[in-house]
Every structure is written in structure tokens, then in C-alpha cells.
C-alpha positions as CSV (number, residue, x, y, z in Angstrom):
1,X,66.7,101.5,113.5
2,X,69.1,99.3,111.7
3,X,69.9,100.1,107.5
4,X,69.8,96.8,106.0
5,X,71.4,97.1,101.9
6,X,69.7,94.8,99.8
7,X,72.4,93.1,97.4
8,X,69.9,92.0,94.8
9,X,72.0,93.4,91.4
10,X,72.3,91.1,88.7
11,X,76.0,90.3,89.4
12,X,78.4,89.6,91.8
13,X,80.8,91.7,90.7
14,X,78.1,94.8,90.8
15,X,76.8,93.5,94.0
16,X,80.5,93.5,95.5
17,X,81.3,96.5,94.0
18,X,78.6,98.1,95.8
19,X,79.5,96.8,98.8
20,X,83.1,97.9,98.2
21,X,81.4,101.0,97.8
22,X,80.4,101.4,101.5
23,X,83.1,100.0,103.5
24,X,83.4,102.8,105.3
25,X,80.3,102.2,107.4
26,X,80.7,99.8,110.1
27,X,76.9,100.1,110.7
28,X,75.3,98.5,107.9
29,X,73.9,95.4,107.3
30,X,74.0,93.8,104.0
31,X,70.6,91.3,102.5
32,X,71.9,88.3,100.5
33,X,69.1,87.1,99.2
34,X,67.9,83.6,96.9
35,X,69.4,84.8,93.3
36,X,72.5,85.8,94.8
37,X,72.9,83.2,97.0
38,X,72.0,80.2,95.0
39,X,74.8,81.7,92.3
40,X,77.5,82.9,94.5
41,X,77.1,80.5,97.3
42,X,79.4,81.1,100.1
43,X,82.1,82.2,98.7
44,X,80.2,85.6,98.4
45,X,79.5,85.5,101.9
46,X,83.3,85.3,102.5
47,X,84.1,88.3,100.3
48,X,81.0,89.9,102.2
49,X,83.3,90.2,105.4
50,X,86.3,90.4,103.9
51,X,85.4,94.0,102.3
52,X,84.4,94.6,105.8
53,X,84.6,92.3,109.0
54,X,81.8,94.7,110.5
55,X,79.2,94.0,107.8
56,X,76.6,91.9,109.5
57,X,74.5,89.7,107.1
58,X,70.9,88.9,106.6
59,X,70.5,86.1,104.3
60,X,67.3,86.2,102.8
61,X,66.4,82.8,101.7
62,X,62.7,82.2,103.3
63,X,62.9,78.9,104.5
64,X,59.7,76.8,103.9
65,X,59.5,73.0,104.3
66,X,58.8,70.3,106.9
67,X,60.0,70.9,110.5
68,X,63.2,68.4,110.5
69,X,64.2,70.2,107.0
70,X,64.0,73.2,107.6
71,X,66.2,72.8,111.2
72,X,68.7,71.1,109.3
73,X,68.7,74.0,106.8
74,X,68.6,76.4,109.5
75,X,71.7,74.6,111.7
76,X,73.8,74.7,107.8
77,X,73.1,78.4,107.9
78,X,74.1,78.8,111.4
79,X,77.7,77.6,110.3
80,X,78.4,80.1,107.1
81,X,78.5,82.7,110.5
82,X,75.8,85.0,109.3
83,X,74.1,87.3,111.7
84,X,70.2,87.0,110.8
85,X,68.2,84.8,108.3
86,X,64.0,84.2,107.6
87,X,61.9,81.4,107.7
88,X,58.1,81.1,106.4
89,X,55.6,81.6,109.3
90,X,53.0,79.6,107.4
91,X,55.1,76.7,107.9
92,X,53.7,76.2,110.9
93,X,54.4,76.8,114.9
94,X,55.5,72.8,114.8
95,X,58.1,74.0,112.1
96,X,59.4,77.1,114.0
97,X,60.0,75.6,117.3
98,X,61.8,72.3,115.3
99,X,63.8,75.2,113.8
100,X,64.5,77.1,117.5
101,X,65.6,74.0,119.1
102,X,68.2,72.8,116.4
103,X,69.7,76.3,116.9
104,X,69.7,76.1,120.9
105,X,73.7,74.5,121.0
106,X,74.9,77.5,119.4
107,X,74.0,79.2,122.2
108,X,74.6,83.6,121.8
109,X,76.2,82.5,118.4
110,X,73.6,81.5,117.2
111,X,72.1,83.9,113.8
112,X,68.6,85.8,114.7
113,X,66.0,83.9,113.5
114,X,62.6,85.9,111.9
115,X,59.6,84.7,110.0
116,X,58.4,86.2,107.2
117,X,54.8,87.2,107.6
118,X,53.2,88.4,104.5
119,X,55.7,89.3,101.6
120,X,55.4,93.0,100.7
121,X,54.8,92.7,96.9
122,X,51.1,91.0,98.3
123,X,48.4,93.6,98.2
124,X,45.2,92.9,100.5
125,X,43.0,91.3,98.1
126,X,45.7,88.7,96.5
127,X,46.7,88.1,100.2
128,X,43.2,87.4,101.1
129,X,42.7,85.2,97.9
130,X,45.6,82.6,99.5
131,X,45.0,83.1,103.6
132,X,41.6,84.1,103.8
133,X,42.3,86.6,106.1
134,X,43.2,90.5,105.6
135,X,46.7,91.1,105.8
136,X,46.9,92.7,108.9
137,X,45.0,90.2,111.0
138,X,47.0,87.1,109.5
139,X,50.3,89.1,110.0
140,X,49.7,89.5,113.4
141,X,48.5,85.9,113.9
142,X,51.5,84.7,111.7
143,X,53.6,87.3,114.6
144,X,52.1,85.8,118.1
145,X,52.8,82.1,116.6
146,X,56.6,82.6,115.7
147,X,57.0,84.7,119.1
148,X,55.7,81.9,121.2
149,X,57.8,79.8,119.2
150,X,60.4,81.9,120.2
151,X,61.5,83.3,116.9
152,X,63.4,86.8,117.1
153,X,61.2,88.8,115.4
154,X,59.3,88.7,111.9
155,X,59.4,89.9,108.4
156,X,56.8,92.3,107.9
157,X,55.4,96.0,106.2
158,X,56.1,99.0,108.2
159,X,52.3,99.0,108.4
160,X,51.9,95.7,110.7
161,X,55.2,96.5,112.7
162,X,53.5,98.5,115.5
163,X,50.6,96.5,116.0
164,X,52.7,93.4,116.0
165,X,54.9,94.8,118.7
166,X,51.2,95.2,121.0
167,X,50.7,91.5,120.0
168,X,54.5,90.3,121.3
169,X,56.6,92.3,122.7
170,X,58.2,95.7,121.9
171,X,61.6,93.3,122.1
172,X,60.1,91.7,119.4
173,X,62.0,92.0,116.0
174,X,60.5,93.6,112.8
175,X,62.4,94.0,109.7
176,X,60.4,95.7,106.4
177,X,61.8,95.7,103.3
178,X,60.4,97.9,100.3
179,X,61.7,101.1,102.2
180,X,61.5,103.9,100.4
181,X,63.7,106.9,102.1
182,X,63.0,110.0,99.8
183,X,59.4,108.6,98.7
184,X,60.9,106.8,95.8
185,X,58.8,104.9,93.2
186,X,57.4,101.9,94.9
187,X,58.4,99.6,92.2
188,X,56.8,95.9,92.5
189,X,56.0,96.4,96.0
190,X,52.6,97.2,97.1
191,X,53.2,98.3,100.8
192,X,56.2,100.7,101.3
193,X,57.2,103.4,103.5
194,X,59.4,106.2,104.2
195,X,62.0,106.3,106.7
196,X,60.0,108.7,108.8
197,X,56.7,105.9,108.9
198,X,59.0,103.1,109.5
199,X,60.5,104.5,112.9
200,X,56.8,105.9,114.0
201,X,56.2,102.3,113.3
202,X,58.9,100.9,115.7
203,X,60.3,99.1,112.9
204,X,64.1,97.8,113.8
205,X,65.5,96.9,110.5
206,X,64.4,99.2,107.4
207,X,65.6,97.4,103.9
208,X,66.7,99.2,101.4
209,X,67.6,98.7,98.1
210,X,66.8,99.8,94.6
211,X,67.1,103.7,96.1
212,X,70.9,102.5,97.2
213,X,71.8,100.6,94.2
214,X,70.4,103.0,91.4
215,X,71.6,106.0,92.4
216,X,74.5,107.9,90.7
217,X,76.2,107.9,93.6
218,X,75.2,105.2,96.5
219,X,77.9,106.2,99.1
220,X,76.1,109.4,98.9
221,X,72.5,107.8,99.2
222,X,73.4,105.4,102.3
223,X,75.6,108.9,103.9
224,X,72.2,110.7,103.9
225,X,69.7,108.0,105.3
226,X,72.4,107.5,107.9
227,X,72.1,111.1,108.7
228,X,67.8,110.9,108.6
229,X,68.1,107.9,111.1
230,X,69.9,109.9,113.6
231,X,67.6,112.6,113.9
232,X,64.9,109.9,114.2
């Protein structure tokens, strides 16, 4: 399982600094996600790898919009050279193959592609109030239209990633955020999980970030879930 670093701080300078902070680790990968994107641009991308070429970057912008939009979005993003980024599954299988096929002349190059399912700050009854569906059947719907689209993988709780894998492919991607390692407070996310549920749930990327970024020391935090994910 992969340890993704959400870089949501209010600043770049603390988001930088926390980066700076683990260097050391050739492993991680780091979230850049709408706020800091949309004020740092790619300049912060730049420093990103220049703290450490290793760090491999999930930017976390959710694309949503028509098909030809969102490809040309998705081919802009293919050129800042970062390793993974989302789209919105409800835009529609039209959308996500548009998306695929505007990536295809970048060849292995190309970034990893995953859609998000439902966001994890949903719970079941505001879900339902929007898809009119439970959260588990729509994600796996949402999961079986972006894999035939041949998307990487999806955005998704802990709690769909193993049923979604039945539904795809156990090649198939999933990446959940809201992890909580130690069984931190789950903050304004409704469906979190430790990183003992997340790899009984065959989930490939666990994001983490508030239990990284608030701790007295984060070098010390990420050391020990690096150490929990090898015993895993």
C-alpha cells in the first residue's frame, strides 16, 4: 500500500516545510490538492520535486465538466509531469473515455488517471439525497463505468475498495483518503479507516493527512506508518 501526504496546510510555505520535513523518504507520495493548487500553481509543483526528485504527485483537482474540457484539462495536466490526478465519475462514461483517449500519445508517460466515486465527507443518507442510490451500490456502478472506460482506478472509502476490486479487477486502482493510522478523530469525514482496514480492504493508496500535518513531530508520524505498512 502506497502513503499518499495530503499537503492541504494553509500555506505554502507550511505545506513546503512539511515536505522539506520528509525528504528522506523516497516512497511517499505527496496530494496537491484545489486550494493549494489554484494559489501556488505550478511553481509549487516545481519545488515539490526539487525537495525531492522521488516525490511522486497526486494532484487532487476532481475534474468535472463536458468530455472535450475535461480532456483538454486532463492533456494540460499531463504536461506539469505529475504522476496521478482525479476526475468525477458522474461526469459520465462519454466523458472518461474523451479523457483516456486525449492521454493515449503520452503513451507509459502518461499520469494515472482515477475517478472519484463518492467523496468521503458524504454519509449514506446525503449521498442518497443526490444519487438515489446507497453509497455502496453507486460506488461500485461509478467503479465498473470508469474501468471500462479504462480509467486506472477510482477514488473511493476503504469500505467500497474490496467490493470494487470483485466488480473490476484486483489491478484495479483504489485510493481512500480520510485515513486514520492510530484511530485519530475523524474530523469532517464520515467514512475513515485505520491502516489495518484499509489493507484488509486491498486499498493501494491510503491518504493521509491531518494525523501527518498536526503532529508535534511529522517525520516521526510518517517513520511509524511506514513501519505499520511493512508488517502489513
Amino acid at each position: 500500500m502506497n502513503l499518499v501526504i495530503a499537503l492541504d496546510l494553509p500555506s505554502s510555505a507550511e505545506n513546503l516545510k512539511l515536505a522539506e520535513s520528509l525528504a528522506a523518504y523516497d516512497d511517499l507520495w505527496m496530494k496537491v490538492g484545489f486550494r493549494t493548487y489554484i494559489r501556488d500553481g505550478r511553481n509549487f509543483l516545481d519545488t515539490l520535486k526539487a525537495i525531492n526528485p522521488h516525490f511522486k504527485v497526486f494532484l487532487d483537482l476532481k475534474l468535472y465538466d463536458i468530455p472535450n474540457t475535461m480532456a483538454d484539462a486532463a492533456a494540460e495536466i499531463a504536461e506539469l509531469g505529475v504522476e496521478m490526478f482525479n476526475v468525477h465519475a458522474s461526469a459520465g462514461e462519454r466523458a472518461l473515455r474523451t479523457v483516456m483517449e486525449r492521454l493515449v500519445s503520452y503513451g507509459e508517460d502518461r499520469p494515472l488517471v482515477l475517478a472519484v466515486t463518492a467523496l468521503t465527507s458524504f454519509s449514506d443518507e446525503e449521498f442518497r439525497r443526490i444519487y438515489e442510490k446507497g453509497i455502496d451500490e453507486k460506488a461500485e456502478q461509478f467503479a465498473r463505468m470508469s474501468y471500462d472506460a479504462g480509467l486506472d482506478g477510482v477514488v473511493c472509502s476503504a469500505f467500497e475498495s474490496r467490493a470494487i476490486k470483485a466488480a473490476t479487477s484486483s489491478d484495479f486502482l483504489t485510493l481512500s483518503p480520510g485515513i486514520r493510522p492510530f484511530g485519530e478523530a475523524a474530523g469532517d469525514q464520515q467514512r475513515v479507516a485505520t491502516l489495518q482496514s484499509a489493507a484488509e480492504s486491498q486499498v493501494d493508496f491510503a491518504v493521509v493527512g491531518r494525523p501527518v500535518y498536526r503532529a508535534e513531530d511529522p517525520t516521526e508520524k510518517v517513520q511509524k506508518i511506514r513501519e505499520i505498512l511493512k508488517r502489513l
